[in-house]
Structures are given as structure tokens and as C-alpha cells.
BAZA-82000 format. One record per residue (C-alpha): x, y, z; residue in one letter. Coordinates in steps of 0.001 Angstrom, whole numbers, m for minus. Each point is the difference from the previous one (the first is absolute). Last residue first. Layout:
! residues N
<x->X y->Y z->Z type->A>
...
***
This chain:
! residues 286
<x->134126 y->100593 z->89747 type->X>
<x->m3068 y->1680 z->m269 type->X>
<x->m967 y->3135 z->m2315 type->X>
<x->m3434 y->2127 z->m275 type->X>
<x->1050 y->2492 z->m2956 type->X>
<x->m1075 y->3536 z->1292 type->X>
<x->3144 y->1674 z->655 type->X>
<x->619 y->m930 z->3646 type->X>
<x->m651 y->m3634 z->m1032 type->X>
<x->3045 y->450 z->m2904 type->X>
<x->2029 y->1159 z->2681 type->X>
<x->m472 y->m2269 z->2584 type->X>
<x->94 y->m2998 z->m2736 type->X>
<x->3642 y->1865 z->m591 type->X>
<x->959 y->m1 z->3589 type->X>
<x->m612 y->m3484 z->385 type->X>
<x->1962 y->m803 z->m3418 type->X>
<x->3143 y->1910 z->902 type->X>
<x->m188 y->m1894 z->3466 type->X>
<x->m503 y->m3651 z->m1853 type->X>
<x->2866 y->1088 z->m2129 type->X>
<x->2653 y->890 z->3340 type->X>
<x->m1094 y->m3339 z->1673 type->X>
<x->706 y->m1862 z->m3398 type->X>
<x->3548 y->2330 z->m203 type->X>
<x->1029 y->m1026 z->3934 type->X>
<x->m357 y->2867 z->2173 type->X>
<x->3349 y->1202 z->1238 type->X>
<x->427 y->m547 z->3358 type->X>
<x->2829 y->m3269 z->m688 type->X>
<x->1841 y->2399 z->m2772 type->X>
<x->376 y->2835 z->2900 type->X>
<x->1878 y->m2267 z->2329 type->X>
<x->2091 y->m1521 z->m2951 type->X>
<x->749 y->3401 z->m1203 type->X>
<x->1078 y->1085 z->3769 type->X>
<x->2113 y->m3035 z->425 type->X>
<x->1685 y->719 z->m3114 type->X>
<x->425 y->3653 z->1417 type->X>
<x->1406 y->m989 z->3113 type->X>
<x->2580 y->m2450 z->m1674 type->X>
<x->1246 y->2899 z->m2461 type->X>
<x->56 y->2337 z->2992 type->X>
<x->1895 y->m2768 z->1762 type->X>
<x->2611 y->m1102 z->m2901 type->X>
<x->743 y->4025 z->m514 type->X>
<x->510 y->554 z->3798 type->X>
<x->2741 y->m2739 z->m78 type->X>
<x->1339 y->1595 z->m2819 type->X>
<x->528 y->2860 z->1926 type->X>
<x->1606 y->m1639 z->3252 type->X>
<x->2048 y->m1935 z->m2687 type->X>
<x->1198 y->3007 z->m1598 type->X>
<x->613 y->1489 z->3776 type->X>
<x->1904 y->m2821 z->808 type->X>
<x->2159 y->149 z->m2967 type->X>
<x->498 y->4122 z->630 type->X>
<x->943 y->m167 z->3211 type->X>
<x->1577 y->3077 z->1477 type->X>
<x->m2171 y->2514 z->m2337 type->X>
<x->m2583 y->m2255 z->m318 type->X>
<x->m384 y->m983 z->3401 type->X>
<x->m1776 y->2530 z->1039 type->X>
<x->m2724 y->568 z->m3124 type->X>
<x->m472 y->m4165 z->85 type->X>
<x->m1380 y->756 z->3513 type->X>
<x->m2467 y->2093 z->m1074 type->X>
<x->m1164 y->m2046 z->m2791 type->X>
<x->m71 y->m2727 z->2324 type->X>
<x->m2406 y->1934 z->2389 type->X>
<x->m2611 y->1292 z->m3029 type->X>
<x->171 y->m3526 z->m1339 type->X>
<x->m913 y->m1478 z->3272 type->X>
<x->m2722 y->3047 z->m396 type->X>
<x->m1640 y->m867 z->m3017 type->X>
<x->627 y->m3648 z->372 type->X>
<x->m2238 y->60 z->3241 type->X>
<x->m2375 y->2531 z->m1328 type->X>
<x->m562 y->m1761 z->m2680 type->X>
<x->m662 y->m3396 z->1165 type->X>
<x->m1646 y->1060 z->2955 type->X>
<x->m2215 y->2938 z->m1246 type->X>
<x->m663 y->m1941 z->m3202 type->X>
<x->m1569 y->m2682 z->1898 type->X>
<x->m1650 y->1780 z->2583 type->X>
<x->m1810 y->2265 z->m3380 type->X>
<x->m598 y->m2979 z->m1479 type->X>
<x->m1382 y->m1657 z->3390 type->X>
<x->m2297 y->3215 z->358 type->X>
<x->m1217 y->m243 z->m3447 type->X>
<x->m654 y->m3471 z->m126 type->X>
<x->m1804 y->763 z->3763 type->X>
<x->m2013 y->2778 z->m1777 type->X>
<x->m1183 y->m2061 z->m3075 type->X>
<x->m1020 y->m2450 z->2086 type->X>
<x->m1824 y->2128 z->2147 type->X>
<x->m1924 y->1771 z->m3173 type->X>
<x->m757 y->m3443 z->m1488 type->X>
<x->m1343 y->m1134 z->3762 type->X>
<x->m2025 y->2933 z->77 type->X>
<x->m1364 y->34 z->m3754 type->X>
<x->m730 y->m3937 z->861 type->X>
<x->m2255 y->1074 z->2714 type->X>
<x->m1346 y->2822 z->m1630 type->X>
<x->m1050 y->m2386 z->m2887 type->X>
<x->m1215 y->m2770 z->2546 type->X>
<x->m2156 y->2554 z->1498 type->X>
<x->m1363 y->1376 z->m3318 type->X>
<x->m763 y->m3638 z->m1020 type->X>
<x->m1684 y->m538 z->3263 type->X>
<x->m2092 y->3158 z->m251 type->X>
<x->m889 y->m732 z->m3342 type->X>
<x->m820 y->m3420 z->833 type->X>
<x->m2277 y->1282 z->2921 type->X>
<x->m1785 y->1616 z->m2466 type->X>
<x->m656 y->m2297 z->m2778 type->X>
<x->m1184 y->m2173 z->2817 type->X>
<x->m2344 y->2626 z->1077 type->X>
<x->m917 y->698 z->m3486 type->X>
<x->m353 y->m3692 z->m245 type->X>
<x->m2238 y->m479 z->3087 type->X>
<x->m2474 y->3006 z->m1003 type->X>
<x->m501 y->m1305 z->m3621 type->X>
<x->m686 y->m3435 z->1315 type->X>
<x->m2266 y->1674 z->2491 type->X>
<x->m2011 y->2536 z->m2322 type->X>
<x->m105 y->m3075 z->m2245 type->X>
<x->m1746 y->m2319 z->2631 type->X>
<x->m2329 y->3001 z->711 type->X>
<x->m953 y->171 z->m3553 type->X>
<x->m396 y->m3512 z->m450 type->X>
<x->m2426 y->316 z->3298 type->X>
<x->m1639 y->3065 z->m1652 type->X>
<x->m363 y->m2055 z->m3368 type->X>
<x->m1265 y->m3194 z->1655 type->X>
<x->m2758 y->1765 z->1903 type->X>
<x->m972 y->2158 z->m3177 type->X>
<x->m189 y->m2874 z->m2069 type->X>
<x->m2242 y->m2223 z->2738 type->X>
<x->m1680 y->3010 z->338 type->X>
<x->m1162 y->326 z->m3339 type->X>
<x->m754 y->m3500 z->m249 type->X>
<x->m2233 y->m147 z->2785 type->X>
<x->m1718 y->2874 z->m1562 type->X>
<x->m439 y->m1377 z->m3981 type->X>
<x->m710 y->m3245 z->1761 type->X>
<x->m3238 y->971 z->2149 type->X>
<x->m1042 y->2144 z->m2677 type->X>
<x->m464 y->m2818 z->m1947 type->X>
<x->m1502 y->m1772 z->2769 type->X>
<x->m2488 y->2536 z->54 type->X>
<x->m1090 y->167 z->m3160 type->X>
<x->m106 y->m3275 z->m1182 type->X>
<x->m1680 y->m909 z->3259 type->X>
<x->m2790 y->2191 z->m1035 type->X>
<x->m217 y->m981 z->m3531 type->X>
<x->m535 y->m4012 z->1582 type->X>
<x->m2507 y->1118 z->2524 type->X>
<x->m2209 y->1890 z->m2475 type->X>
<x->m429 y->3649 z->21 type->X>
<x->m3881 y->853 z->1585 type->X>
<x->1587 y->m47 z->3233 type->X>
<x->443 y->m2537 z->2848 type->X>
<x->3059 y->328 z->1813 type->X>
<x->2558 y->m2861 z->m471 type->X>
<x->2259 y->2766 z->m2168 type->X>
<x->225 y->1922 z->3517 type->X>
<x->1820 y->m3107 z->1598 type->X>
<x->2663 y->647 z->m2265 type->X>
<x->1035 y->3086 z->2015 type->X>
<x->1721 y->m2177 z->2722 type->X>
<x->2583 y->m1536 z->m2524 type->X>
<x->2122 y->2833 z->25 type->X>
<x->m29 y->236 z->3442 type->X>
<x->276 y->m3693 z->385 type->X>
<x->3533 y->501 z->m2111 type->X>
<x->2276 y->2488 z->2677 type->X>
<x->m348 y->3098 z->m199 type->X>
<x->4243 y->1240 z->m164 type->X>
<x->m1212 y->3794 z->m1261 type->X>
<x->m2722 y->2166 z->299 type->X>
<x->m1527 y->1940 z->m2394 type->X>
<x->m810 y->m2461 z->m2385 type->X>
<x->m2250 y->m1598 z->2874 type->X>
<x->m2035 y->3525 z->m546 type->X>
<x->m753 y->m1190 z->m3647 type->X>
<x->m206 y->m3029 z->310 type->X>
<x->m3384 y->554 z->2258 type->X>
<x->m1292 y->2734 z->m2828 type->X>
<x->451 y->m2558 z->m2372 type->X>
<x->m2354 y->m2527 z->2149 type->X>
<x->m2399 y->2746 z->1055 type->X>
<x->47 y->892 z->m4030 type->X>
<x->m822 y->m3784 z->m587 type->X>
<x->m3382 y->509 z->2172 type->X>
<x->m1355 y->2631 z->m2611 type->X>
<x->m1919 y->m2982 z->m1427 type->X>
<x->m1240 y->m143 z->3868 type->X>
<x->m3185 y->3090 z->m983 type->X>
<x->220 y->3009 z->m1469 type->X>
<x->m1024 y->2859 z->2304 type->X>
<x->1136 y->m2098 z->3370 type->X>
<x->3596 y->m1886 z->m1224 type->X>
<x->706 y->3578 z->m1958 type->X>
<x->m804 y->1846 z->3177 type->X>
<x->3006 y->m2785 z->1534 type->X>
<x->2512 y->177 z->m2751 type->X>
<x->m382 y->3988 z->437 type->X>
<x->608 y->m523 z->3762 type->X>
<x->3274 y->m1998 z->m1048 type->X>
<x->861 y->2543 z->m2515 type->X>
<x->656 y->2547 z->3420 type->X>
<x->1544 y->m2580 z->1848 type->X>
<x->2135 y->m592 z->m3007 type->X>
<x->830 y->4066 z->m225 type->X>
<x->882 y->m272 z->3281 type->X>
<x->2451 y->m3011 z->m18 type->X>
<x->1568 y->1850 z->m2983 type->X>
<x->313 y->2757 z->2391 type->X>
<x->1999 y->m1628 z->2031 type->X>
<x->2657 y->m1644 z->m2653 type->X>
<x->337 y->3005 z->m2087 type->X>
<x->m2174 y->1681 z->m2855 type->X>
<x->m213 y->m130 z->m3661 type->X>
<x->m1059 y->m3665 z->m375 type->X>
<x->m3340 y->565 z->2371 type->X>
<x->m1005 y->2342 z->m3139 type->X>
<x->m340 y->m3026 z->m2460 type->X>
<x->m2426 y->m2025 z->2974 type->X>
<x->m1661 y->3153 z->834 type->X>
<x->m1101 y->883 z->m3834 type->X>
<x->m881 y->m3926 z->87 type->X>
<x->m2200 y->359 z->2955 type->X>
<x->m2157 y->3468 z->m950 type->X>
<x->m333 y->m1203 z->m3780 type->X>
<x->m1200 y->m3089 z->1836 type->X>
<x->m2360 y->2115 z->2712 type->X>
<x->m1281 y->2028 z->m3127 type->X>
<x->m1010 y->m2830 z->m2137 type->X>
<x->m1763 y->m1382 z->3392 type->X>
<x->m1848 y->3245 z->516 type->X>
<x->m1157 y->680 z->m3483 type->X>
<x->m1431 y->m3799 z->m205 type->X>
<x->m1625 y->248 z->3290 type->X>
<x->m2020 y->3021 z->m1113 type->X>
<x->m1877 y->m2408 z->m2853 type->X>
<x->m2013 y->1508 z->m2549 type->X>
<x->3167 y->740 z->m2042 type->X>
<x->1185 y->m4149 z->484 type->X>
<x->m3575 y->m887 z->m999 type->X>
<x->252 y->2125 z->m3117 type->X>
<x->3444 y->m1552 z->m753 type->X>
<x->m1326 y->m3665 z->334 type->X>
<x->901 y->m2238 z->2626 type->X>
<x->1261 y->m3463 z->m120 type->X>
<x->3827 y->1041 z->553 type->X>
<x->m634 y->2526 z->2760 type->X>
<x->1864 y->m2456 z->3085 type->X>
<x->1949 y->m2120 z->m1757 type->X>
<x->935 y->2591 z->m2736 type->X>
<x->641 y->2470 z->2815 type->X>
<x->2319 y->m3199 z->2092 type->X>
<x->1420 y->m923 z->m3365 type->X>
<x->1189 y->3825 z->m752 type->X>
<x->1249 y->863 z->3445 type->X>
<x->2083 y->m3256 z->29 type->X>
<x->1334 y->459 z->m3125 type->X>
<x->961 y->3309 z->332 type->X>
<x->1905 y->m667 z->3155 type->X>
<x->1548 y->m2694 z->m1127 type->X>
<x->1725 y->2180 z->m2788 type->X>
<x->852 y->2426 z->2386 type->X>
<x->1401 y->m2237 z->2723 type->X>
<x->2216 y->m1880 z->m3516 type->X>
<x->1009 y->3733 z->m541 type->X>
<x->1022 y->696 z->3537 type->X>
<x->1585 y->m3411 z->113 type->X>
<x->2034 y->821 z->m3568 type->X>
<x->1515 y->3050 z->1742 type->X>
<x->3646 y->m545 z->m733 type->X>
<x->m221 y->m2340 z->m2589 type->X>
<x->m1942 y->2352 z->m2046 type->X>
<x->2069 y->2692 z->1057 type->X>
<x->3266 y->m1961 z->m1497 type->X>
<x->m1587 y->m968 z->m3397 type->X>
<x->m807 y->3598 z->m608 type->X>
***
């Protein structure tokens, strides 16, 4: 309830100034006559019409858009006017409301054009001068600081829109450079991993191979000799012993260097288990 009120509390201030207008400027105007004088009278009929007439068109103008507001206010403008000629200048403020009224309509005025209606409170009317100004300088600030509102609300508005606009487009070209940097350092992991692998597989091709097969050759000749030369070919065989032995410490040592190290090999178990857990449901960073 609280909300709404805040929400429309210019319509309902309008509306409240509205009444009290219309009711001081028919008091001003029929206040010293009696009701019999007020039935004999025709005027009297006509004016209360033309008021019920001008507020029914001020409370409908709320309904409709911009341009036709501006319509309807021409239209209560006339009325303002008929009820200038049937009842006299207390029906001058109305001219003045009416006059905020279509400046509410547009927006950035600028202050003389809020100031500009006051003039109409220097009219002569059976209202004093002092009540008058009351009136119309009070509607003079309740306008000027409706716009002033509005005015700074759009422009905060617009200020936000852009604020919100730059950091989404920040947060946006972070993403992208974050997702850049992550393929970037997916490639070069993937590459390195490759050219480990490829030297590995070099490595164990050389070292292998080449005791593999200088064993292969020795073994060979061991089987010739070892029939006419059974010393040499002990030695020959022993020989091959001491290098597949040699080979394969070399081997361990090459395959102890590319093993991961055991903090490396934890912080890995952990990644994959935040990726897990996240996968599940249960947001997890390392």
C-alpha cells in the first residue's frame, strides 16, 4: 500500500489541489449568496456543471497517453475559459492549474515557464492578492518539483543503463579473454605434453633400441664362439648382462625424471575432484 502511494503520490497531491482550488474559487465566487438566490440563478447551474465538467477531464486526462493528454487539456482549457465568463476571475486559478497541467506534459521546461503562470494570481478577482499567490505559487513548486524529480531520475536512470551497459561489456570481454587465455594454455599444455611424449618415446627408442639390438648382435656372436671359445663367449654374455642391466638403469632414471612429482600429482587429484564435486551440484574451486 505504502509502495502505490509513493508511486503515484503527484497524481494524488494534483487531486488534492485540484479540489481545493475548485472549492475556494466556488466559495469565492457563490460564498455570499443564499441557496434560493443560487436556484434563481442559471449561472450557478452552469458554472457547477463546467467544474464537475473540468475536474472529471482533469482525472480522465490520467488514463490516456502523451497526445491525447494534450487534448483532453485543450479541451479543460476551454472549460477554464466558460468558467472565467459564467463565473467571474475567481475561476482564474483553474487557468493557472490548467497551465501546469499541459507543462507536465512536457519535459526539460526550463524555470520561467513555471514561473510565467504566476502572473495570473496578479489578476484582479474577488480572492485576495495574498490567497491568490498562495495558490499559485504553490502549484508553482509542487510542478517544478516534480520535474526536477523526474529529470534527475531519468538522467540517474540513464547513468545506470550505462554503468550497467559498460560492465556487462567488460564482464564480457573478460570472459572472452579468460576463455582465450584458457585455450591458450590448454594448447601449450597439450604441446608440452606431446613433445615430453615424443622425447620419451626418442629416448626410449635410442637407448633401448640400441642395447636391444647390440645385445641382439653379441648374443649372436657369443652362440659362435661358444662352442670353440667358451671363455670368450662367457665374457661376450656377461658383457650383454652388464649392458641390459646399464640400459635399464638408464631407462628407470629416464622414466623417474617424467614422472610427476607427488605435490604435482595431489594438486591434479584435487583439480579433478573440485571438477567432480562442481559436476554434481557442489560449486568447488581450487
Amino acid at each position: 500500500m505504502n509502495e502505490r502511494i509513493k508511486e503515484n503520490y503527484f497524481v494524488i497531491v494534483r487531486l488534492i489541489m485540484l479540489i481545493m482550488t475548485c472549492v475556494c474559487c466556488v466559495v469565492t465566487a457563490y460564498g455570499e449568496h443564499t441557496v434560493s438566490e443560487l436556484d434563481k440563478s442559471g449561472t450557478s447551474v452552469k458554472v457547477f456543471l463546467f467544474v464537475s465538467l473540468y475536474m472529471a477531464g482533469v482525472a480522465i486526462k490520467e488514463l490516456m497517453p502523451p497526445v491525447k493528454k494534450r487534448i483532453i487539456l485543450a479541451g479543460t482549457s476551454c472549460v477554464a475559459i466558460c468558467l472565467i465568463v459564467f463565473g467571474g476571475n475567481s475561476f482564474l486559478l483553474l487557468l493557472a492549474f490548467n497551465a501546469y497541467e499541459i507543462m507536465c506534459t512536457f519535459q526539460g521546461l526550463k524555470v520561467p515557464w513555471y514561473i510565467l503562470p504566476v502572473v495570473i494570481a496578479f489578476v484582479d478577482s474577488p480572492m485576495t492578492l495574498m490567497l491568490r499567490l498562495v495558490f499559485v505559487i504553490f502549484m508553482c513548486i509542487v510542478y517544478m518539483q516534480h520535474s526536477y524529480i523526474v529529470r534527475s531520475y531519468k538522467k540517474r536512470m540513464m547513468e545506470d543503463t550505462v554503468l550497467e551497459q559498460g560492465l556487462k561489456r567488460d564482464l564480457k570481454e573478460q570472459e572472452y579473454a579468460a576463455k582465450a587465455e584458457l585455450r591458450r594454455n590448454m594448447l601449450q599444455a597439450e604441446n608440452q605434453i606431446l613433445e615430453e611424449r615424443a622425447s620419451l618415446s626418442q629416448t626410449l627408442h635410442d637407448k633401448l633400441g640400441h642395447n636391444i639390438n647390440g645385445s641382439v648382435y653379441q648374443l649372436e656372436g657369443a652362440k659362435l664362439v661358444m662352442d670353440k671359445d667358451p671363455g670368450k663367449a662367457k665374457s661376450m654374455i656377461q658383457a650383454v648382462i652388464d649392458q641390459l642391466r646399464t640400459g635399464m638403469d638408464e631407462i628407470r632414471l629416464i622414466l623417474r625424471k617424467e614422472r610427476p612429482k607427488k605435490k604435482e600429482f595431489a594438486l591434479l587429484q584435487l583439480n579433478k575432484l573440485c571438477e567432480d564435486s562442481t559436476e554434481r551440484g557442489v560449486p568447488s574451486n581450487l
